[in-house]
MIDO-274658 format. One line per 8 residues: number of its first residue (from 1); for each residue x, y, z of N, C-alpha, C. Coordinates in steps of 0.02 Angstrom, whole numbers, plus 50000, padded with zeros to 5 digits. Layout:
N
NUM) X,Y,Z,X,Y,Z,X,Y,Z  ...
END
This chain:
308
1) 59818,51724,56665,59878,51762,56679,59892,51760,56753  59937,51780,56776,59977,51747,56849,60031,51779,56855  60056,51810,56918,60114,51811,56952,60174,51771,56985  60224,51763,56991,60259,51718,57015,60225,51676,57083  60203,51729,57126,60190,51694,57155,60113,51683,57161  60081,51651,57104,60015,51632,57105,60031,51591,57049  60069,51562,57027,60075,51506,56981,60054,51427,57009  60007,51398,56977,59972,51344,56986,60025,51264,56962
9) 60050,51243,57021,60106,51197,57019,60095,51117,56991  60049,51123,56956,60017,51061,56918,60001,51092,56856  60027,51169,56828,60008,51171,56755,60100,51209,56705  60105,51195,56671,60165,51221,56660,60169,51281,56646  60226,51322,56663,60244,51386,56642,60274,51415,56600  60257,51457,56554,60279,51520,56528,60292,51571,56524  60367,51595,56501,60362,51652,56505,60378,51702,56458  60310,51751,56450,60319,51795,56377,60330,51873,56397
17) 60408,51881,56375,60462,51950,56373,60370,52004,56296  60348,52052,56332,60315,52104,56293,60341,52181,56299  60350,52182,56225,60379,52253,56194,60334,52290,56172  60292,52331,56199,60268,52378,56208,60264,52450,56146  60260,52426,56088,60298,52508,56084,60236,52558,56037  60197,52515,56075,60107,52565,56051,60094,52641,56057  60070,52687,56051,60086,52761,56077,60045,52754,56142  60065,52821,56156,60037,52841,56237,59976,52807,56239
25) 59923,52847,56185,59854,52824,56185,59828,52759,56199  59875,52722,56144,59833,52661,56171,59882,52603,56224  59950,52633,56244,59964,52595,56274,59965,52541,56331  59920,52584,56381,59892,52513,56422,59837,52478,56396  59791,52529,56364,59753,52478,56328,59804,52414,56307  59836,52416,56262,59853,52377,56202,59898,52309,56267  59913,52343,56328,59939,52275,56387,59882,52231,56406  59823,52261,56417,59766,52223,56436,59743,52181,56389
33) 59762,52195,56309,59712,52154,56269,59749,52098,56245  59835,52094,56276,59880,52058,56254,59880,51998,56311  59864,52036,56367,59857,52011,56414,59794,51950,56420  59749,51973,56396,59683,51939,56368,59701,51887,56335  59741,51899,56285,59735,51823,56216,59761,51792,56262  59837,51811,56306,59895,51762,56319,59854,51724,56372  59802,51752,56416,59770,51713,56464,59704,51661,56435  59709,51667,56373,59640,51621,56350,59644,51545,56339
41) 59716,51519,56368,59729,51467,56381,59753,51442,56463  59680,51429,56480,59698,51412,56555,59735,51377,56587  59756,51340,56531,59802,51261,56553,59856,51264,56552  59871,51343,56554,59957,51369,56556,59988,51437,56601  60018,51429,56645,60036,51470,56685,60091,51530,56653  60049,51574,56644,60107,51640,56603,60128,51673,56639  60186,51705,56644,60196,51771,56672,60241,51805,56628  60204,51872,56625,60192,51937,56569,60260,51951,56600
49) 60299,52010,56558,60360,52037,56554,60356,52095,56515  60329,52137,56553,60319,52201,56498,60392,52226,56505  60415,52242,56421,60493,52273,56437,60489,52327,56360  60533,52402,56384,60517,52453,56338,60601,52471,56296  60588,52480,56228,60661,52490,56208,60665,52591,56204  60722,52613,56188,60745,52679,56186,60720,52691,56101  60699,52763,56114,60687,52789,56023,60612,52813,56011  60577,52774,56068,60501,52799,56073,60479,52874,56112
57) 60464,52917,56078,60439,52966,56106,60365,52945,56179  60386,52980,56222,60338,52951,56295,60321,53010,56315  60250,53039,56339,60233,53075,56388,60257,53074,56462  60276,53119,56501,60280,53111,56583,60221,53050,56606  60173,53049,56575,60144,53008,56600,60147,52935,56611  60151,52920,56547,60170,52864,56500,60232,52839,56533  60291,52885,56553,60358,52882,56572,60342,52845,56634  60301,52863,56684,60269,52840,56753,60257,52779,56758
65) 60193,52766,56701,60179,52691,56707,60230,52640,56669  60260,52684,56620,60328,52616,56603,60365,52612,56654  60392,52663,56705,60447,52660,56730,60425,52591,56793  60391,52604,56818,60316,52565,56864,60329,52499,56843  60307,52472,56778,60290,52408,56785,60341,52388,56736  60383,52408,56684,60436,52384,56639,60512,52377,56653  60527,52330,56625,60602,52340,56629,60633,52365,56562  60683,52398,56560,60735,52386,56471,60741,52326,56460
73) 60764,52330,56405,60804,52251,56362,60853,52219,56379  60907,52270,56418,60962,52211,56463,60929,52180,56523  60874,52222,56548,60840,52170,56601,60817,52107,56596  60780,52105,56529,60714,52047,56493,60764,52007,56484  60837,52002,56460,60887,51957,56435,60897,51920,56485  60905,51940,56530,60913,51894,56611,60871,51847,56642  60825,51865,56610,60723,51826,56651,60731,51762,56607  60768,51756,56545,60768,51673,56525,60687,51657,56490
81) 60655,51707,56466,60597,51720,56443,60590,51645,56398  60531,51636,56370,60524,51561,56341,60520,51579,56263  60473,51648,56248,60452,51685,56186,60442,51775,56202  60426,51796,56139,60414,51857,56161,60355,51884,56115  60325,51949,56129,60279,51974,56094,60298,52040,56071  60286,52078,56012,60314,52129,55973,60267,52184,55972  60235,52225,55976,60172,52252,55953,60201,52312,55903  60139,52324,55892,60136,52390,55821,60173,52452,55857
89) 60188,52509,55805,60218,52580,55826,60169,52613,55768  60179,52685,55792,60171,52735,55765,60252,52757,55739  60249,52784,55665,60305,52791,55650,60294,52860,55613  60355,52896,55618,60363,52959,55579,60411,52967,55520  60442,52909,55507,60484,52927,55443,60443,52885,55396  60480,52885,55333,60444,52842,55272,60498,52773,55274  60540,52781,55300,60583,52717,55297,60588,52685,55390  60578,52620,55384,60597,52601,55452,60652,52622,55503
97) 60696,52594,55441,60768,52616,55450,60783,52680,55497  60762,52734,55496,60772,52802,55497,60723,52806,55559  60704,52777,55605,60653,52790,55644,60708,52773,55703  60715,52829,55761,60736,52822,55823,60760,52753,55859  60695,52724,55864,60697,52651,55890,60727,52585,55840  60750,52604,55803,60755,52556,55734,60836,52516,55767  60874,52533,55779,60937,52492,55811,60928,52466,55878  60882,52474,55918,60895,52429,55953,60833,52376,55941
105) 60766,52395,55912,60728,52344,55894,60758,52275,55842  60811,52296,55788,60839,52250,55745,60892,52208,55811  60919,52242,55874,60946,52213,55918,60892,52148,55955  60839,52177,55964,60770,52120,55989,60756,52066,55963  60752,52089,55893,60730,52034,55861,60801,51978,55839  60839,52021,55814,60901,51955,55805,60904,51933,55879  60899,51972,55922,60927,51930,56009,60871,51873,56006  60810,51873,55993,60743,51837,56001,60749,51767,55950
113) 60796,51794,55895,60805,51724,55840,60830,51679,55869  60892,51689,55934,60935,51653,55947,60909,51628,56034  60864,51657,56060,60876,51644,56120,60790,51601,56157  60745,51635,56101,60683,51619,56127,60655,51575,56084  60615,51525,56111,60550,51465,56056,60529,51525,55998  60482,51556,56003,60445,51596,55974,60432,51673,55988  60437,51720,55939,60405,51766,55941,60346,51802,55889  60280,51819,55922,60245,51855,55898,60251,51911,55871
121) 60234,51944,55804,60249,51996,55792,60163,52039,55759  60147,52112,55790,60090,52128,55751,60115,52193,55720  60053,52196,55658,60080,52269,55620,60146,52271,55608  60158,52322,55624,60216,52377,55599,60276,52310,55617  60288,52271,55677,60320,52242,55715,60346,52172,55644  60283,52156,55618,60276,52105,55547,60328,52156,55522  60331,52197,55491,60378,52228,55430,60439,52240,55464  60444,52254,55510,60502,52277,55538,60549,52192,55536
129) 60503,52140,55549,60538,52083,55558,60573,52047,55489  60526,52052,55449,60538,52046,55379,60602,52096,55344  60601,52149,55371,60648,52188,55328,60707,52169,55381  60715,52137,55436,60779,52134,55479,60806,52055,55454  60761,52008,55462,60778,51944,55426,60777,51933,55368  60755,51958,55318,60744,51933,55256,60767,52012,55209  60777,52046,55241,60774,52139,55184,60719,52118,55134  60643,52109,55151,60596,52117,55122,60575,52209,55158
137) 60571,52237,55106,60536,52304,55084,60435,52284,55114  60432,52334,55154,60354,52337,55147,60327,52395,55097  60252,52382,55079,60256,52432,55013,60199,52484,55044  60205,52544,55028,60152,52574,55059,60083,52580,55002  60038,52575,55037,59969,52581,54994,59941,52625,54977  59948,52666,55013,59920,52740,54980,59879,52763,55022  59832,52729,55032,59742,52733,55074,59767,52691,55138  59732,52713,55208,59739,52674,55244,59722,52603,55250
145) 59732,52543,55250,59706,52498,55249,59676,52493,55332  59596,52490,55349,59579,52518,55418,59504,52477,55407  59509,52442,55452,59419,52412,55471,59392,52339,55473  59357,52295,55488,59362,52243,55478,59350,52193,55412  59384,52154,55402,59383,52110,55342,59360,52033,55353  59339,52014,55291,59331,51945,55303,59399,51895,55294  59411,51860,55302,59458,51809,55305,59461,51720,55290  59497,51703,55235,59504,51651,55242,59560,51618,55284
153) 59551,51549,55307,59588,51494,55329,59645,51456,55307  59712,51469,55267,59706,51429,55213,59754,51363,55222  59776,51345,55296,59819,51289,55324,59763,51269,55389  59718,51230,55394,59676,51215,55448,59715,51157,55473  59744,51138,55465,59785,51079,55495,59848,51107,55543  59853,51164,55534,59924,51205,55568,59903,51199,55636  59949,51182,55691,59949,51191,55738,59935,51256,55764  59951,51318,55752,59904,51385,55771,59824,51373,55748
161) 59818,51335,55711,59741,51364,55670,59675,51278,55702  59697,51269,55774,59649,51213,55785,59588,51270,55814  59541,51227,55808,59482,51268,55819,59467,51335,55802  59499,51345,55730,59497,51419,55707,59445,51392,55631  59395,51433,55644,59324,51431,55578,59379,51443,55537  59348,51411,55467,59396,51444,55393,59390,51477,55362  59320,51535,55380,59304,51597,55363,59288,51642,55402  59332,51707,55425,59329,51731,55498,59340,51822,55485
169) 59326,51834,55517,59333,51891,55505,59383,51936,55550  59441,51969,55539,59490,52007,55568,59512,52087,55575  59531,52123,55614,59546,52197,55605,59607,52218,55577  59596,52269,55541,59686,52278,55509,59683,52375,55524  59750,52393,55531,59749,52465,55532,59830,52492,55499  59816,52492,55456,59875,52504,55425,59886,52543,55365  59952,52572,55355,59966,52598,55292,60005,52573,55220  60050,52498,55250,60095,52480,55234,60074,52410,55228
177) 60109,52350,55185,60093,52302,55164,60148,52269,55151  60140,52174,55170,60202,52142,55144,60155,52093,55093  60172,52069,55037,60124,52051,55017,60129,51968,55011  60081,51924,54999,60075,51844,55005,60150,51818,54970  60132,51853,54895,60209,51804,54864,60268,51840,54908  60283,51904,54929,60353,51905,54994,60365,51865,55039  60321,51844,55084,60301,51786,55139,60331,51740,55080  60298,51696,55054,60298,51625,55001,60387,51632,54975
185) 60409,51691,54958,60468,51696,54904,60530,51667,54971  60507,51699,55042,60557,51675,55089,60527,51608,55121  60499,51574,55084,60470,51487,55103,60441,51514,55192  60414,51566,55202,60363,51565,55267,60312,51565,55252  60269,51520,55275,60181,51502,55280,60136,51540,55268  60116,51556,55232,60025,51610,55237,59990,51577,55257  59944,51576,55307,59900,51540,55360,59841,51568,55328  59829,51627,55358,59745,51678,55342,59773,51735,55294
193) 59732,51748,55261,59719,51789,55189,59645,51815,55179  59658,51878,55169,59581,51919,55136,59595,51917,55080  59553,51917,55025,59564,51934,54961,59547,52023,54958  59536,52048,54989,59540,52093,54980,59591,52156,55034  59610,52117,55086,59658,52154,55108,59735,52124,55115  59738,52084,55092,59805,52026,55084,59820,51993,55170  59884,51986,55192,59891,51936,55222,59874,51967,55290  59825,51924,55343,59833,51926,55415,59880,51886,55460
201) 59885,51830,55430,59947,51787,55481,59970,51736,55430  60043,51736,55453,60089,51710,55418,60151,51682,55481  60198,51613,55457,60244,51596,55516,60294,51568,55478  60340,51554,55501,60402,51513,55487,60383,51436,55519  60412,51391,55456,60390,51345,55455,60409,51296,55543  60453,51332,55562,60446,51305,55648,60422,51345,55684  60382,51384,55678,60355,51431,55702,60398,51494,55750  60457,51489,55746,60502,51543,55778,60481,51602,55776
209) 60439,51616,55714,60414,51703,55705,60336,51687,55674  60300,51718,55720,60221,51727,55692,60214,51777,55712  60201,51812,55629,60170,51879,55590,60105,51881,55589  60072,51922,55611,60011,51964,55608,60039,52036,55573  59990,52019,55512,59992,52145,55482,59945,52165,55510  59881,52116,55533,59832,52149,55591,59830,52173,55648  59773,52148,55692,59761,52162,55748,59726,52114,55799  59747,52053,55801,59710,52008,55841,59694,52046,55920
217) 59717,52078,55926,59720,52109,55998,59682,52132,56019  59663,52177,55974,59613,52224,55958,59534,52213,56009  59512,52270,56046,59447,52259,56075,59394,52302,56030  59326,52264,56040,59272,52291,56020,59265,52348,55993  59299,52391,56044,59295,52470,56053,59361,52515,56014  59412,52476,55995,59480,52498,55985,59481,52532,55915  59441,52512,55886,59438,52562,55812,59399,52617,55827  59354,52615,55846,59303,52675,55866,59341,52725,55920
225) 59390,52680,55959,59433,52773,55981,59496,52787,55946  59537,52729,55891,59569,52747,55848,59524,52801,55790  59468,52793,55773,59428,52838,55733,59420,52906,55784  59392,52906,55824,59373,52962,55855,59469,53001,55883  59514,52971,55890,59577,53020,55882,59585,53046,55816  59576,52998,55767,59582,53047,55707,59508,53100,55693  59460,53095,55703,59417,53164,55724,59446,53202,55745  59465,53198,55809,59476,53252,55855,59567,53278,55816
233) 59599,53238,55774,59646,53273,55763,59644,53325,55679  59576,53296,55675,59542,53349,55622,59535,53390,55624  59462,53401,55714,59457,53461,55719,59505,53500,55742  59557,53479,55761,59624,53528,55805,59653,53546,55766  59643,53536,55693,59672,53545,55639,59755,53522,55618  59756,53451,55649,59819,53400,55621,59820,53381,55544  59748,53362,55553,59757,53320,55485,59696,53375,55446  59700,53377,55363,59654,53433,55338,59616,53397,55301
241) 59624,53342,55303,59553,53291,55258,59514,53268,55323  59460,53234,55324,59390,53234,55369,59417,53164,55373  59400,53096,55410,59427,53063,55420,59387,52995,55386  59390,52958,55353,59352,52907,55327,59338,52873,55377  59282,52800,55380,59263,52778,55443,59284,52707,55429  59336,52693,55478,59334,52607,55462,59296,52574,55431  59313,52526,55378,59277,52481,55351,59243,52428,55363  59163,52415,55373,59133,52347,55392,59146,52352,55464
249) 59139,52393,55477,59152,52394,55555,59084,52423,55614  59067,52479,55577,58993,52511,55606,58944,52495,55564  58859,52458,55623,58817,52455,55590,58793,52514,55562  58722,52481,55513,58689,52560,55450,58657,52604,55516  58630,52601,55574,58601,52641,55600,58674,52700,55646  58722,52667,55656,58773,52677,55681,58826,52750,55620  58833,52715,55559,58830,52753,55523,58788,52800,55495  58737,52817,55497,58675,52852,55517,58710,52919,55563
257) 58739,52893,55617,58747,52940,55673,58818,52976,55662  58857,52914,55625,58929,52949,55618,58908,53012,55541  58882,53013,55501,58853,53040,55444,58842,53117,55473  58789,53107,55522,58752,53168,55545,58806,53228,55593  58832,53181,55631,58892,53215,55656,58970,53263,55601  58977,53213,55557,59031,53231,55521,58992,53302,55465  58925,53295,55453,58903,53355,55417,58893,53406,55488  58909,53397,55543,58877,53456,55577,58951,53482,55594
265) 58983,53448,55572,59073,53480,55594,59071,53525,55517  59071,53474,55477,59087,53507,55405,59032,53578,55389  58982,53597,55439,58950,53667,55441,58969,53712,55479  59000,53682,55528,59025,53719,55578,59118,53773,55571  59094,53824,55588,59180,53875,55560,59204,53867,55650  59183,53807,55705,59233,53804,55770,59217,53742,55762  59271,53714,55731,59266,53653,55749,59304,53626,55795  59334,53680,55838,59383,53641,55920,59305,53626,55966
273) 59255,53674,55936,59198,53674,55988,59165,53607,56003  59186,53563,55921,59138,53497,55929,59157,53447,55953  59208,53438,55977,59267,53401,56013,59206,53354,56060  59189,53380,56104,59164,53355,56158,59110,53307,56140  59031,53339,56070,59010,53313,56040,58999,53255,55998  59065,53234,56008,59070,53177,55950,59015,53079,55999  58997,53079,55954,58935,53023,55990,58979,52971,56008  59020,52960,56042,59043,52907,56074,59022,52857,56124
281) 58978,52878,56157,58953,52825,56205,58881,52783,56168  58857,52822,56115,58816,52795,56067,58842,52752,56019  58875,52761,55990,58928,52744,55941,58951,52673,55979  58970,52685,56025,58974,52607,56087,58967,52546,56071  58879,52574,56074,58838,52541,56099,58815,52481,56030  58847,52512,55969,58840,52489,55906,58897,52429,55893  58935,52441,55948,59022,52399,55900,59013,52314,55935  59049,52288,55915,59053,52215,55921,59118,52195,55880
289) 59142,52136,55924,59227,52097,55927,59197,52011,55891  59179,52010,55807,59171,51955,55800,59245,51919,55777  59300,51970,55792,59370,51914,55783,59388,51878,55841  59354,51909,55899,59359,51879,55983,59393,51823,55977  59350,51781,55948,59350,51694,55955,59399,51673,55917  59430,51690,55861,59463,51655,55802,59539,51691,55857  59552,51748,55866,59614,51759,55890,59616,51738,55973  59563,51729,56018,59596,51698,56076,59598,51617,56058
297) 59581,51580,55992,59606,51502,55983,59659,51530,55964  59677,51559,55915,59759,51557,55890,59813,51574,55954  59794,51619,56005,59837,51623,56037,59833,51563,56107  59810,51551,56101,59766,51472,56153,59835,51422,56128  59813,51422,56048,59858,51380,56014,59926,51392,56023  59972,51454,56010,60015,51470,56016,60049,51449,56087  60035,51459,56147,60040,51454,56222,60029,51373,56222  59991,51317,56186,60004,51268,56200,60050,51258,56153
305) 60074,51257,56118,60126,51239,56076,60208,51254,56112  60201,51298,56136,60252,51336,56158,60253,51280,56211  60208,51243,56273,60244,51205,56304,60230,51136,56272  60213,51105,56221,60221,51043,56180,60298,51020,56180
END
């Protein structure tokens, strides 16, 4: 990754317009780890474009560092961007539609059909794209779909998928689902597939839109403080069920520790008291990123394609 003026004049440039619209919590996180894939191809000079649309609820804080390093959407239109990147939301209605940000994001993405090579889309950003191009419905599941899965390969010849193993393992965090035959019924690609959590990446056959319902982004650590917010919004008493623990995600000694903790809340009549308690720096020390490798080739891939 690179600044204008640190761009290396013997490698070509790109430039990727990023929409931001992660919550407070994880939002710089979620710039650094985007920032990560897009730089895992050295042989290409990027420069990032963080840009924020209207409809997202922001802390003063949050307000600071967008205001700091982002532009709006009439700005990003001007930069002549090459592609763009979409990320996940937190949403409060049951329909897209009905969500604050929902008119000018359907403005992004049709502006992005017409003006840019490619755009990335993850999570929530996948359904939202699908129901703006195609009025495919996402379906909700009931149970969170949350933790890591195994994964098959199922186009190894695709230009995203060079040097990607054909059995890999990926993060998903979700409530909502588009499913393989939706992708297939609008003739776009299913690339990777769980059999047990349905599709991780999917594209249009020129690649203009590549869908992730996952989380290639995702660091080591990023479920374990997505888990530990929903703790802590247990004990503050948000949510009134105890919080299940990502799937395939913590080792048995690790779970061991999350076990012992969750019975010492469930004895406890203060549970604002255990807040502080929760084993996190132990808990740490247990996690590991074995999608690392499979999502910085896909996005390696993506960034060389983009200047092919």
């Amino acid at each position: 990754m690179c600044s204008p003026d640190q761009v290396d004049e013997s490698l070509p440039v790109v430039k990727i317009g990023f929409l931001n619209m992660m919550p407070d919590a994880a939002l710089a996180a979620t710039e650094r780890q985007f920032l990560r894939l897009l730089a895992a191809n050295s042989g290409v000079n990027c420069l990032f474009y963080p840009f924020e649309i209207t409809g997202i609820e922001r802390s003063e804080q949050a307000k600071i560092h967008i205001d700091q390093y982002y532009c709006d959407f009439e700005a990003l239109k001007l930069i002549d961007v090459d592609a763009l990147v979409i990320t996940g939301a937190n949403v409060s209605q049951p329909l897209l539609q009905d969500e604050l940000f929902w008119p000018e994001l359907i403005e992004v993405l049709d502006w992005a059909r017409s003006n840019v090579r490619s755009t990335v889309c993850s999570c929530l950003a996948t359904h939202a794209a699908t129901k703006v191009f195609y009025n495919v419905d996402r379906m909700h599941l009931g149970d969170k779909c949350w933790g890591l899965f195994q994964h098959d390969v199922l186009q190894a010849e695709h230009p995203l998928l060079k040097n990607v193993e054909s059995s890999i393992m990926m993060c998903h965090s979700r409530f909502n689902d588009v499913t393989k035959q939706k992708f297939i019924d609008q003739q776009i690609e299913v690339l990777i597939e769980s059999e047990q959590v349905g599709v991780q990446l999917a594209c249009e056959r020129n690649i203009s839109v590549v869908y992730f319902q996952g989380h290639p982004e995702y660091d080591d650590i990023s479920l374990l403080k997505e888990y530990k917010r929903e703790i802590i919004r247990y004990l503050n008493g948000q949510r009134k069920d105890y919080p299940p623990v990502p799937q395939n995600y913590f080792n048995p000694s690790a779970l061991e520790v999350i076990e012992q903790y969750k019975q010492s809340v469930l004895a406890s009549g203060q549970r604002k008291d255990l807040i502080d308690s929760f084993p996190e720096d132990e808990l740490m020390q247990a996690t590991n990123d074995p999608w690392k490798k499979s999502a910085q080739a896909i996005f390696s891939n993506w960034m060389q394609w983009l200047v092919s």
